[in-house]
C-alpha positions as CSV (number, residue, x, y, z in Angstrom):
1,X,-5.7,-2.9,11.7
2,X,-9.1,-4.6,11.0
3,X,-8.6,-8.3,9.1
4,X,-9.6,-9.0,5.6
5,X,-12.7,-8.2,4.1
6,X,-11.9,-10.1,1.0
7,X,-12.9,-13.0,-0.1
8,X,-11.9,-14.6,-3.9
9,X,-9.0,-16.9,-3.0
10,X,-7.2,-18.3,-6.0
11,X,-4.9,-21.2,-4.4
12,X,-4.0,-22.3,-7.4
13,X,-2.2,-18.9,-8.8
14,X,0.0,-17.3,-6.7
15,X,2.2,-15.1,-8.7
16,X,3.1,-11.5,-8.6
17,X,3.0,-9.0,-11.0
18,X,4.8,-6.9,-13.8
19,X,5.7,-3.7,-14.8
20,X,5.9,-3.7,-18.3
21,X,8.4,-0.7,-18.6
22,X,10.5,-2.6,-21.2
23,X,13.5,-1.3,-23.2
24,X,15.0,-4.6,-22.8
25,X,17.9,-5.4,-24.9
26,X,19.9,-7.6,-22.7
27,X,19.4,-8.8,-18.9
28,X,22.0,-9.9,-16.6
29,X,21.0,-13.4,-14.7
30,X,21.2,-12.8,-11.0
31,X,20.2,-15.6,-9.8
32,X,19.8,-19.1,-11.2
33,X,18.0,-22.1,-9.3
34,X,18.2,-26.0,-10.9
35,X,17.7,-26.1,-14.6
36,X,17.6,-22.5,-16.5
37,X,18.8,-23.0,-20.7
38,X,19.3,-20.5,-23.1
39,X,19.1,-20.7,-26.6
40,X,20.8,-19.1,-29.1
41,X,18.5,-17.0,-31.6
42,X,20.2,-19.1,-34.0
43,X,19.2,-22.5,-33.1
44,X,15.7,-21.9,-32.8
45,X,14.7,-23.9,-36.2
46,X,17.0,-26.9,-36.0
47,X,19.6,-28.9,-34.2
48,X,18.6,-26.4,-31.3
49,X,21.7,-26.2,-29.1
50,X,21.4,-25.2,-25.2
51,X,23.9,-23.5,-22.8
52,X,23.1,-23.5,-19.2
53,X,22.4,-20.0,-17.3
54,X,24.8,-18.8,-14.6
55,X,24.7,-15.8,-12.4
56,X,26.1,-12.6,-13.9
57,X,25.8,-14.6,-17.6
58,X,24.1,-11.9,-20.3
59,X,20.9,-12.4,-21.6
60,X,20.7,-11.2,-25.2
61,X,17.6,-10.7,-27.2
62,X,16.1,-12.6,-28.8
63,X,17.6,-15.5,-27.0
64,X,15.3,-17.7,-25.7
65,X,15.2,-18.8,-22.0
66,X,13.7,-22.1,-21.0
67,X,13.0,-23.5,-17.7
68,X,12.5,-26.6,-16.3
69,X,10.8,-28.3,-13.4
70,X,10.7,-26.7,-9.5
71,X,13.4,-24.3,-11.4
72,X,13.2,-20.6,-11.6
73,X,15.8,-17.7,-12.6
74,X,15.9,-14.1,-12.1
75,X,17.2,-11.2,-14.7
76,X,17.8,-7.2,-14.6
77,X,18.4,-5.3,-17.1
78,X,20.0,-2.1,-16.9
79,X,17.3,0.3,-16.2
80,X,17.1,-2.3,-13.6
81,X,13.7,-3.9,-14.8
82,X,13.4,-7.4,-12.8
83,X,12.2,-10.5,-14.4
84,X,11.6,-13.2,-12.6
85,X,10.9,-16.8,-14.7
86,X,8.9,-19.6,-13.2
87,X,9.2,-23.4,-13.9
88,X,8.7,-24.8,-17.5
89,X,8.8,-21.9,-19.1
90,X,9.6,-20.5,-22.6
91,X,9.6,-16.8,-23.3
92,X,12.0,-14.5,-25.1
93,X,11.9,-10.6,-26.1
94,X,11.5,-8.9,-29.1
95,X,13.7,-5.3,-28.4
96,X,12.4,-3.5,-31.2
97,X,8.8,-3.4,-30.8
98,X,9.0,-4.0,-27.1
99,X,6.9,-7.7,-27.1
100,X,7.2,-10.8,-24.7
101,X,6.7,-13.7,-26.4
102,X,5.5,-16.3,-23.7
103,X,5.3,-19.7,-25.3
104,X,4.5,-21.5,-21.8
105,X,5.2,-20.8,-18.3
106,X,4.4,-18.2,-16.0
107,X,6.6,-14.3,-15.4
108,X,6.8,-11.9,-13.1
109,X,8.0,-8.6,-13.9
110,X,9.1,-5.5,-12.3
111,X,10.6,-2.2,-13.7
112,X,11.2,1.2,-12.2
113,X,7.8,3.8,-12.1
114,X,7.4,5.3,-15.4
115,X,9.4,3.0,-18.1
116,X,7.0,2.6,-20.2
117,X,4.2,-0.7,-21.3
118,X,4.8,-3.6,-23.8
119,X,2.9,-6.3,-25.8
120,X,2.8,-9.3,-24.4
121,X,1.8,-12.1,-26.7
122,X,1.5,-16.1,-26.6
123,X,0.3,-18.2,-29.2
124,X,-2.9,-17.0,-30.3
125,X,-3.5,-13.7,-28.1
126,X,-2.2,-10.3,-28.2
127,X,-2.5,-7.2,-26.0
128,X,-1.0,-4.0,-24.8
129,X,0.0,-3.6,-21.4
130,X,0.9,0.0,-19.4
131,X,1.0,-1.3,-15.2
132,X,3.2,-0.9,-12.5
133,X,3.7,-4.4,-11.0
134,X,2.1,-7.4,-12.6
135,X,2.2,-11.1,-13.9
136,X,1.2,-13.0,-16.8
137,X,0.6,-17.3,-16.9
138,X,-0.1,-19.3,-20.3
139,X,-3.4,-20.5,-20.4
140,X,-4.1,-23.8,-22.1
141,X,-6.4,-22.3,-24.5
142,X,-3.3,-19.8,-26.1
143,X,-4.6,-16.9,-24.0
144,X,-3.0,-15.9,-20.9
145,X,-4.1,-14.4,-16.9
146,X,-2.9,-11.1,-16.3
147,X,-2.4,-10.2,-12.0
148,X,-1.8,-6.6,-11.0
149,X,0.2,-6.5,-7.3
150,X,0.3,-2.7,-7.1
151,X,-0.5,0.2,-9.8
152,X,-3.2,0.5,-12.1
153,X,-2.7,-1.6,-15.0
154,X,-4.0,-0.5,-18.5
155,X,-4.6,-3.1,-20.7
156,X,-5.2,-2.0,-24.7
157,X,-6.8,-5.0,-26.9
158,X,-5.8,-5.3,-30.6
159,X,-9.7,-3.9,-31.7
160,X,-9.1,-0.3,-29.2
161,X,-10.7,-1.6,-26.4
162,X,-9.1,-1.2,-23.1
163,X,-9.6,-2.3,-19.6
164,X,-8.4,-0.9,-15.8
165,X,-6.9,-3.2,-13.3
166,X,-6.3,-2.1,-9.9
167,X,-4.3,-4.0,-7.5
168,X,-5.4,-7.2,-6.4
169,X,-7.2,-7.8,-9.5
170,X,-7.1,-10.2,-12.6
171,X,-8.3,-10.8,-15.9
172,X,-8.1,-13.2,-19.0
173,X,-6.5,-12.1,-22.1
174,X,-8.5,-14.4,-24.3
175,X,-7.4,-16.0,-28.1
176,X,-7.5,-13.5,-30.6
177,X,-6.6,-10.6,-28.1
178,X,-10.3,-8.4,-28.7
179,X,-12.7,-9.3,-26.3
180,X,-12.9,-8.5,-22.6
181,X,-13.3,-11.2,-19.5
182,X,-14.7,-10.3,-16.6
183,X,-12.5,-9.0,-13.9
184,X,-12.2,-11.0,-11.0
185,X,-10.4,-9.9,-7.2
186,X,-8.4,-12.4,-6.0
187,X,-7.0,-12.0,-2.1
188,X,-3.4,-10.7,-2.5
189,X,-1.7,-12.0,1.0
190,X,-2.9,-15.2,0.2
191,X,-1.2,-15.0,-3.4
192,X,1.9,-13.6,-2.2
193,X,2.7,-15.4,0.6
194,X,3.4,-18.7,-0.8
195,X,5.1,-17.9,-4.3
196,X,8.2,-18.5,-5.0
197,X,8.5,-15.7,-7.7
198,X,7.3,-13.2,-4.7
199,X,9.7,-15.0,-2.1
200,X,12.0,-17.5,-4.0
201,X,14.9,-15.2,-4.5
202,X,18.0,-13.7,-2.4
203,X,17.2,-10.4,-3.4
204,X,13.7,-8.9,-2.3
205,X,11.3,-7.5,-4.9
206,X,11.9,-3.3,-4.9
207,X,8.1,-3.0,-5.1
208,X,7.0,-5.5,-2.2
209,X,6.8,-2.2,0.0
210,X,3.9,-0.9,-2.2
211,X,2.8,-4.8,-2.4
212,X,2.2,-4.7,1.2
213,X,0.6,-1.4,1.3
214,X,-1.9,-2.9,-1.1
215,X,-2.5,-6.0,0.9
216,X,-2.7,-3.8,4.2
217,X,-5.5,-1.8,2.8
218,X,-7.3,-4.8,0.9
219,X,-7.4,-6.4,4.5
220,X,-10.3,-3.9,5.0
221,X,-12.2,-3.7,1.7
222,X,-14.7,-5.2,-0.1
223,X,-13.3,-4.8,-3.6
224,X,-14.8,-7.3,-5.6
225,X,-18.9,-7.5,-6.2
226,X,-18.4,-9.7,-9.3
227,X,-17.2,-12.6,-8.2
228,X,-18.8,-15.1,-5.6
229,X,-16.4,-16.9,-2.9
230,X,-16.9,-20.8,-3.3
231,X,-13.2,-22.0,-2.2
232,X,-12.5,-22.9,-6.3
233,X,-9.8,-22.0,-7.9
234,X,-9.5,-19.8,-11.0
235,X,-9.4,-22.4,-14.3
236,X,-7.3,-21.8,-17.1
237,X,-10.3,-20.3,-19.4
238,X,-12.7,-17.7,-20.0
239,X,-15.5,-16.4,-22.1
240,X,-16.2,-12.4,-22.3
241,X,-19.0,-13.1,-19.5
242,X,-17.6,-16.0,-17.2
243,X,-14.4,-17.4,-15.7
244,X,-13.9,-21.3,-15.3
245,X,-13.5,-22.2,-11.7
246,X,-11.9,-25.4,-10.2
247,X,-13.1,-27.3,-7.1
248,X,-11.1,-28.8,-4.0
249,X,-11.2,-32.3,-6.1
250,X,-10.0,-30.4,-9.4
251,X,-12.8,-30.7,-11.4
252,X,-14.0,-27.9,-13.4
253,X,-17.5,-27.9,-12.7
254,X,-18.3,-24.3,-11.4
255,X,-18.8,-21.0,-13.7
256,X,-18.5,-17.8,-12.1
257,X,-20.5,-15.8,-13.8
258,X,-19.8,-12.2,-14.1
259,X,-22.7,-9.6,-12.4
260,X,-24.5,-7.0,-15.1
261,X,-23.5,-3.5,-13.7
262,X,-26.6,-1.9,-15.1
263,X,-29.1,-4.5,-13.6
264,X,-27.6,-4.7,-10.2
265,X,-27.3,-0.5,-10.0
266,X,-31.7,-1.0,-10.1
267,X,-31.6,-3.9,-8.0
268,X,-32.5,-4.0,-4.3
269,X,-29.8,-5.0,-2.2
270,X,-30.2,-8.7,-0.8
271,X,-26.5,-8.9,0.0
272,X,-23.7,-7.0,1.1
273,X,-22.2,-7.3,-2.3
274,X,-25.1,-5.8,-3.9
275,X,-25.9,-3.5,-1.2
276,X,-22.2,-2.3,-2.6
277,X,-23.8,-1.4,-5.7
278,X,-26.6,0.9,-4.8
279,X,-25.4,4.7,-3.3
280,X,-26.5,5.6,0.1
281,X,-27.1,8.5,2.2
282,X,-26.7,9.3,6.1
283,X,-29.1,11.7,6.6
284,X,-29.9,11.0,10.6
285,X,-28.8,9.5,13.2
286,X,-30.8,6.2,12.7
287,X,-28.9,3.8,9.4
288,X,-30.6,2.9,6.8
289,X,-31.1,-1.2,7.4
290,X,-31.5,-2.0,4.3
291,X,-27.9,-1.2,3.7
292,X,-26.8,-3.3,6.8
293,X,-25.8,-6.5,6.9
294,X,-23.6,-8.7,10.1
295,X,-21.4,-11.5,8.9
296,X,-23.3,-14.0,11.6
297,X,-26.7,-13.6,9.8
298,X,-27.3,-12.1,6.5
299,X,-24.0,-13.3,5.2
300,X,-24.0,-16.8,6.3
301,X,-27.5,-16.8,4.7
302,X,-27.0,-15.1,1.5
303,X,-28.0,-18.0,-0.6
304,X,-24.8,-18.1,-3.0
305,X,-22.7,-18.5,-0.1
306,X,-20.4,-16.0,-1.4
307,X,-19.3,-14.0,1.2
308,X,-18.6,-16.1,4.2
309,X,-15.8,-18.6,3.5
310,X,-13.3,-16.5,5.7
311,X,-13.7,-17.2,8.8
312,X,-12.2,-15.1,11.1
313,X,-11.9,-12.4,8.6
314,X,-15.8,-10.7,8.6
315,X,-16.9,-7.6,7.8
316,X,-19.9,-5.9,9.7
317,X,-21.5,-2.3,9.0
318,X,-23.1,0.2,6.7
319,X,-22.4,-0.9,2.7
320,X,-23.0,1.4,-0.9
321,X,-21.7,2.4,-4.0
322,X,-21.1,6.2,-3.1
323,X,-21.9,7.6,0.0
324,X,-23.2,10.5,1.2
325,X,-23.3,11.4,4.6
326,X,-24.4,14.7,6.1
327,X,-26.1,14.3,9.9
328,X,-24.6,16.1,12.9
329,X,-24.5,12.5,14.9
330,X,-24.7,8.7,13.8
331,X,-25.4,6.7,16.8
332,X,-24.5,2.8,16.3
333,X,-25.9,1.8,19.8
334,X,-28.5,-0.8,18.2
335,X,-26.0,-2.8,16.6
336,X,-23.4,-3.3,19.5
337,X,-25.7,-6.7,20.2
338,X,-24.6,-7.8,16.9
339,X,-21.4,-7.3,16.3
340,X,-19.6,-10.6,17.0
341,X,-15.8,-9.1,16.5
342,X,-16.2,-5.8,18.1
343,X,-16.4,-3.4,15.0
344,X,-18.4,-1.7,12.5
345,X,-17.9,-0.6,9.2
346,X,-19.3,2.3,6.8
347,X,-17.7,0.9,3.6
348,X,-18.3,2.8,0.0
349,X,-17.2,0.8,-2.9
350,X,-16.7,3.7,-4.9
351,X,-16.3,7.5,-2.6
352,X,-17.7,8.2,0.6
353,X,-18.5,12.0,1.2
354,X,-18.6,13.5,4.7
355,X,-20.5,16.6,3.6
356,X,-20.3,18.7,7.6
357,X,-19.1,17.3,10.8
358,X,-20.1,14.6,12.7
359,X,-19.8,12.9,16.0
360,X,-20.1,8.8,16.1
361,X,-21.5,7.4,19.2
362,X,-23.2,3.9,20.6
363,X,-20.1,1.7,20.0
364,X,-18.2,0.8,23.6
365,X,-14.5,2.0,24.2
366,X,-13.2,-1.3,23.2
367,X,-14.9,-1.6,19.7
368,X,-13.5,0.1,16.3
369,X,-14.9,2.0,13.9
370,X,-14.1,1.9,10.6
371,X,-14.6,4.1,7.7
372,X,-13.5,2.9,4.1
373,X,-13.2,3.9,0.4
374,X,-12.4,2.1,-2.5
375,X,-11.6,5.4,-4.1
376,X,-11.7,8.9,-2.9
377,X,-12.5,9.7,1.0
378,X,-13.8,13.2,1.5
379,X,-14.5,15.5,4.1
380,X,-15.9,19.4,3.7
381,X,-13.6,21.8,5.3
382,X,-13.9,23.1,8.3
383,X,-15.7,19.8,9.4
384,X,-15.0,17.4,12.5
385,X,-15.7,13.5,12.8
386,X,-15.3,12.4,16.2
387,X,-15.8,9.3,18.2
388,X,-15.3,7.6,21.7
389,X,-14.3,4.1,20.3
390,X,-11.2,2.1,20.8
391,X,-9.9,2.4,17.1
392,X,-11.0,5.3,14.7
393,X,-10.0,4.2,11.5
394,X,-10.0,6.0,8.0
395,X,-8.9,4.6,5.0
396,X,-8.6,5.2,1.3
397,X,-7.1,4.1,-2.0
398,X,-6.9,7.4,-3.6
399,X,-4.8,10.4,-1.7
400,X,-6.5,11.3,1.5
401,X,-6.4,15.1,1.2
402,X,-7.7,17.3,4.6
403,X,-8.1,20.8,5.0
404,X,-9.0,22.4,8.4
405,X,-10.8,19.3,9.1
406,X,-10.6,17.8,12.9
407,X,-10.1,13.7,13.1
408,X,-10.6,13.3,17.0
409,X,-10.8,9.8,18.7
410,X,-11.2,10.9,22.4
411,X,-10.6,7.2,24.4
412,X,-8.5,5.4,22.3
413,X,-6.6,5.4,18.7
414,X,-6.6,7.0,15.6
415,X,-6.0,6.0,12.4
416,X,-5.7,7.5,8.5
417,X,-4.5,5.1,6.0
418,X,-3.9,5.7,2.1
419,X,-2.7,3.7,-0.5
420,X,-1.7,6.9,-2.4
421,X,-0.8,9.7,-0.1
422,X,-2.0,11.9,2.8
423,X,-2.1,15.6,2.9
424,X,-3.1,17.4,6.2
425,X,-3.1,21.3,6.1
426,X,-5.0,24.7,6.6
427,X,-5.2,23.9,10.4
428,X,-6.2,20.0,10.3
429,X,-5.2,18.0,13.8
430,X,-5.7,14.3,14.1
431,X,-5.8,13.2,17.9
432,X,-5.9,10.1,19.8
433,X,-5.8,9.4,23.1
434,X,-3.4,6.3,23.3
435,X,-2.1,7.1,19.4
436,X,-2.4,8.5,16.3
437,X,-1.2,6.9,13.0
438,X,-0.8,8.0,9.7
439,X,0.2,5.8,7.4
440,X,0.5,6.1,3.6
441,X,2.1,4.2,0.5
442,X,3.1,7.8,-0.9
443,X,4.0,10.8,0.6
444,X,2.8,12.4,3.9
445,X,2.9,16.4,4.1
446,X,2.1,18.3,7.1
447,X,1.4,21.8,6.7
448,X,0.2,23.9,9.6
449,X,-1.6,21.1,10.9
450,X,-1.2,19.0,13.9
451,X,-1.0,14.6,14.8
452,X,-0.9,14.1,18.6
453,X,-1.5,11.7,21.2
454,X,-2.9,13.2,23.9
455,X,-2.0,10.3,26.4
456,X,0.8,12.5,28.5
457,X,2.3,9.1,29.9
458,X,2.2,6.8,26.9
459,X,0.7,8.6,23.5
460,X,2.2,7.2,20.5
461,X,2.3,9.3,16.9
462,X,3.3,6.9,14.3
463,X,3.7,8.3,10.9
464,X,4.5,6.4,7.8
465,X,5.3,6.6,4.1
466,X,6.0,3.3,2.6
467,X,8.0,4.6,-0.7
468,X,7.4,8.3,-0.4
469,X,8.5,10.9,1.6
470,X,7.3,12.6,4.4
471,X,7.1,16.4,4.9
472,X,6.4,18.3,8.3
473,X,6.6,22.2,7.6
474,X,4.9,25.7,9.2
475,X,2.8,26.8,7.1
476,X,0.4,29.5,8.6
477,X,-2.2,28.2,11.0
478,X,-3.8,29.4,14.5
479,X,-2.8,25.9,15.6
480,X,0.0,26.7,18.4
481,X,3.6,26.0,16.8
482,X,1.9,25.6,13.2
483,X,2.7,22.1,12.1
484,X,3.5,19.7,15.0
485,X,3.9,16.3,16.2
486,X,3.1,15.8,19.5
487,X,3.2,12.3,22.0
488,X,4.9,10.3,24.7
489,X,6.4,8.5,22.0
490,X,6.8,10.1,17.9
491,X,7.8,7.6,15.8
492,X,8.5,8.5,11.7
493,X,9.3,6.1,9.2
494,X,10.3,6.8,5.5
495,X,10.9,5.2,2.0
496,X,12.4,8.0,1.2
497,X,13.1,11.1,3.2
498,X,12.2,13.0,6.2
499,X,12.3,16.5,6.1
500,X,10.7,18.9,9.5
501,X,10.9,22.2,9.2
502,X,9.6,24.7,12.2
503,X,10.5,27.8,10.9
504,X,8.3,30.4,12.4
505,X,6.5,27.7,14.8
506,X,7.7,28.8,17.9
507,X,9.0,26.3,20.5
508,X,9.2,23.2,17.5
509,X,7.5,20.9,15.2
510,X,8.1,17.9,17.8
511,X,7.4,18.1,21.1
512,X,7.6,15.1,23.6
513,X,5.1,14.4,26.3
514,X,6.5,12.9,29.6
515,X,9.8,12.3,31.3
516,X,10.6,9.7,28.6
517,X,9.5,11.1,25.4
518,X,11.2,9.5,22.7
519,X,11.8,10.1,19.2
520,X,12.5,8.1,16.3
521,X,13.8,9.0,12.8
522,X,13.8,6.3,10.3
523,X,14.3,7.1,6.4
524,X,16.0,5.5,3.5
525,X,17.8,8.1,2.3
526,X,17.6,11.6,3.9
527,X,16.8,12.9,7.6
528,X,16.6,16.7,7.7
529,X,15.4,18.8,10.5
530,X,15.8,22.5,10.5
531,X,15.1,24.9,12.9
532,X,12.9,22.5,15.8
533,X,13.1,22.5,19.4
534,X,13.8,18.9,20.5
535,X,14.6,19.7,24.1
536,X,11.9,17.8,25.0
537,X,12.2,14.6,23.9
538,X,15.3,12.4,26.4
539,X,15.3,10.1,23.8
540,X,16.5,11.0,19.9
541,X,17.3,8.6,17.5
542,X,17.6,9.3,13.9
543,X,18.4,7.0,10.8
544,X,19.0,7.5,7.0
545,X,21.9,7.5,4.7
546,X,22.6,11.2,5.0
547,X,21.1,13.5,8.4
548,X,21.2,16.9,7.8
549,X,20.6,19.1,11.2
550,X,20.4,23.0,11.2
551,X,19.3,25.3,13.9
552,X,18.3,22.2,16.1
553,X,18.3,22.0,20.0
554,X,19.0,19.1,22.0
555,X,18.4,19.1,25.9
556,X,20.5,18.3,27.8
557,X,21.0,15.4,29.7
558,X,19.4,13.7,26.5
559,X,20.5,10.5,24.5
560,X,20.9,11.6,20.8
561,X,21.5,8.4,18.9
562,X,22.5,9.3,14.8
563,X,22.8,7.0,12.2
564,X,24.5,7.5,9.1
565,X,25.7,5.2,6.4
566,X,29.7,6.2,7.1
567,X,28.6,6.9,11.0
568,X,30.8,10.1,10.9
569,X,30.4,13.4,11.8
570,X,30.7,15.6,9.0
571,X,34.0,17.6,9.3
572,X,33.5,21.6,10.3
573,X,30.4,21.1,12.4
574,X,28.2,24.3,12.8
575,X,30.5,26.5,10.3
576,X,27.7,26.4,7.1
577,X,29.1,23.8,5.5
578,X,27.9,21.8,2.8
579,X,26.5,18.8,3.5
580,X,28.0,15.5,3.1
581,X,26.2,12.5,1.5
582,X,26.6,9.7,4.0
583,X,27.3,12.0,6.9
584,X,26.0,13.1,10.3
585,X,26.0,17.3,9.0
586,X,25.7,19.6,11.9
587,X,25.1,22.5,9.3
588,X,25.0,26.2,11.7
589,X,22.8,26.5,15.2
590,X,22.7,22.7,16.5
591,X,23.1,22.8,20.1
592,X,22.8,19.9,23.0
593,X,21.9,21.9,26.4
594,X,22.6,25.1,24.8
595,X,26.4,24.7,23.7
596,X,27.5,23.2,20.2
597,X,26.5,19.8,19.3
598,X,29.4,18.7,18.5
599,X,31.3,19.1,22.0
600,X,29.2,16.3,23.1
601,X,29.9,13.5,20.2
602,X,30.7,10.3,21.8
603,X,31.0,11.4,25.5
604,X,31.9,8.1,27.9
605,X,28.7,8.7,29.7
606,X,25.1,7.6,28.8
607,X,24.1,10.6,27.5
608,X,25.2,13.0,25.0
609,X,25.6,12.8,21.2
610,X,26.0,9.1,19.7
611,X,27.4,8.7,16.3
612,X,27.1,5.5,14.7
């Protein structure tokens, strides 16, 4: 996957975020590192007395916790919200209205999708927060930063107001709580890797799966146009049109000011950032130039010097707001002389809209393509995009949804990425050559559609769902076999489960290319496959907690590796039975070389049936 096209780097803030889904009437301390005091709701006015924290100790509210230097503690409630305290801090909860009080100090929150939002308050500003995975830091004017890690955040001020975060973003809630700052990106890997409230603990965070999915796919976009790059880091105030920035010798002595959305939509682009805010059309197979730019010219010159500070990490290609493209070819042969890192983007800040097929040529076999959206990707049905490139790569925040639409890379690899989730039906097929990946933070369904690598002696299919759940079923299609999956080598990975399902598709949803197809299974909790044809893959392996098999073929002579949390076969194989949490479940109809499955659990040879 391409590097990162973002640029705001905020050294001096690297904290994750919170999920403000509080019903928080008592935490548990699970882990406890140097000096972390509570103090009793009674002692808060005088003759304040102190008990040190220990793991498994109760926090009640409206206790207050205070930590001290290089020290830090983590807390989870029973709904199993996470709260994680930095170093000299002071906060405490309010249970019955749902507030943090943060007196000094930095948090980092997380609580389970859907709990609900909060107030979070310090000294002299107030506001009302609805997110997913965010953080909060004192300010040393009585307001406080606010980071979002993954989710939208909502944040409601105290005059109506309200403001959208999306990941990888921040803001200042300033004193009084009623008036806006601008919104600033700020590069998440770079945040996330060196925190201790991200990293600092035994136990990792439950959301750093969707924390990664958002770094992955802010490694290709351009979020940010408000903000210039200058190295500074993010100061500890703000105004409702400007942010304080720091240099390398910690002086505040730079403003970033914030960009006017209604001048810059009338401006003419001079910049790739401003070339982000102006739509664009692809109406032949020449680019517009005006909406080109290379990182080794226009950017280094770009008089602000805000978009080159990465080196390494460039992007090169085709910029706009929204765009529209509609041409039966798009040939990129004129910029191959300038592309220094071997790829070109088409990069929409806001949707880009393939309105009828088209075919991508000019680039060589060993340069990518790339094709981004900060929001929604789109593509008419019935439509093909095709190209002869090295890497064909599609990515979206939003849910990547195709119907009948052809994604062909015909020399190398093929890629759909989603921070949301990916649906492929009515007859869709995404080919590759050498692989075809499909990767999503949500869930992946498959319905009479078809991901193959067409490479018979080493195609890889790689699909993903970071937290969801992937999905492979029939549905009705003139695609042979309805929904399949088809390569050398067909790897699936869940965060939840797997389910495949080929009922009326003929020979299987799977099929393995070459004399050592393999296939791998991975899911957190369920594996289910139900009436497939896996004959022709030598190589099974499946993994979850529970793996539910039912009218399933083996061939024989294959290794079948299956692994379950109690690595048992569930007893009365093939009779109907229920299945078993925890268990390998041979339900009815699994067969290895055409006789019951289970005849060839364990065998002393290399092949057979392998329970673990």
């Amino acid at each position: 996957m391409k590097k990162t096209l973002f640029t705001l780097f905020l050294s001096g803030f690297i904290l994750p975020s919170i999920v403000l889904a509080i019903d928080l009437k008592e935490s548990k301390f699970t882990q406890v590192v140097n000096q972390v005091e509570v103090i009793t709701a009674t002692d808060k006015s005088s003759d304040k007395s102190t008990r040190p924290a220990t793991v498994n100790d109760t926090f009640k509210m409206p206790d207050v916790l205070r930590t001290g230097p290089a020290s830090r503690a983590e807390l989870v409630a029973a709904d199993s919200t996470i709260t994680r305290v930095g170093a000299n801090t002071i906060f405490s909860f309010d249970p019955a209205n749902r507030t943090i009080d943060l007196q000094q100090g930095s948090l980092l929150f997380h609580s389970p999708h859907g709990k609900g939002g909060g107030i979070i308050q310090t000294a002299t500003a107030v506001a009302s927060v609805l997110g997913t995975t965010i953080i909060v830091s004192c300010t040393s004017d009585g307001g406080f930063k606010l980071l979002d890690l993954e989710g939208e955040t909502e944040i409601r001020f105290l005059n109506g107001l309200k403001q959208q975060l999306e990941p990888g973003q921040m803001t200042f809630i300033l004193p009084g709580g009623n008036q806006r700052a601008p919104i600033i990106v700020f590069r998440l890997d770079t945040q996330t890797q060196g925190s201790t409230l991200v990293n600092g603990f035994d136990q990792p965070l439950p959301s750093l799966p969707l924390i990664n999915a958002q770094i992955i796919n802010q490694l290709k976009l351009i979020q940010n146009l408000q903000a210039t790059d200058t190295g500074l880091q993010v100061g500890g105030s703000a105004t409702g049109n400007s942010v304080e920035a720091i240099s390398g010798a910690g002086t505040p002595d730079t403003i970033v000011q914030s960009i006017n959305n209604a001048a810059a939509a009338t401006a003419t682009p001079t910049s790739p950032q401003m070339a982000l805010q102006t739509d664009a059309s692809i109406t032949s197979s020449t680019l517009d130039s005006s909406q080109v730019y290379f990182q080794n010219t226009d950017i280094t010159a770009d008089p602000n010097n805000s978009l080159s500070s990465y080196p390494g990490n460039p992007y090169d290609g085709f910029f706009g707001l929204n765009i529209a493209v509609n041409t039966p070819t798009i040939d990129l042969s004129s910029y191959t002389a300038q592309l220094p890192y071997n790829f070109f983007d088409i990069v929409a800040w806001n949707n880009l809209d393939f309105q009828g097929s088209a075919i991508f040529t000019g680039l060589s076999p060993t340069d990518a393509l790339y094709l981004s959206a900060g929001n929604q990707l789109s593509i008419a049905t019935g439509s093909t995009l095709e190209a002869d490139f090295g890497l064909f790569d599609l990515a979206a925040f939003q849910p990547i949804i195709l119907n009948n639409v052809t994604l062909l890379d015909t020399v190398g690899n093929i890629e759909i990425d989603s921070t949301s989730g990916i649906t492929l039906n009515g007859g869709s097929t995404v080919t590759g050559l050498s692989s075809a990946t499909v990767h999503a933070a949500g869930a992946v369904n498959i319905s009479g559609s078809a991901v193959v690598a067409s490479d018979p002696a080493a195609g890889t299919v790689d699909i993903t769902s970071d937290t969801g759940s992937i999905t492979v079923g029939s549905g009705t299609t003139a695609i042979p076999n309805a929904s399949y999956i088809s390569g050398n080598s067909v790897t699936l990975t869940a965060g939840d489960g797997i389910l495949l399902d080929g009922t009326g598709t003929g020979p299987g949803v799977l099929t393995g290319v070459g004399t050592a197809a393999t296939l791998t299974m991975t899911a957190v909790n369920t594996d289910t496959v139900q009436n497939a044809d896996l004959s022709s893959f030598p190589n099974v392996n499946m993994t979850a907690h529970t793996i539910n098999l039912q009218n399933v073929s083996f061939g024989a002579l294959s290794t079948v590796n299956l692994t379950s949390f109690f690595g048992l076969l569930a007893p009365s194989p093939n009779s109907g039975a229920t299945s078993l949490p925890g268990y390998v479940n041979f339900i009815s109809g699994v067969t290895y070389g055409g006789q019951p499955a289970q005849n060839f659990v364990n065998p002393a040879t290399t092949t057979g049936i392998f329970i673990h």
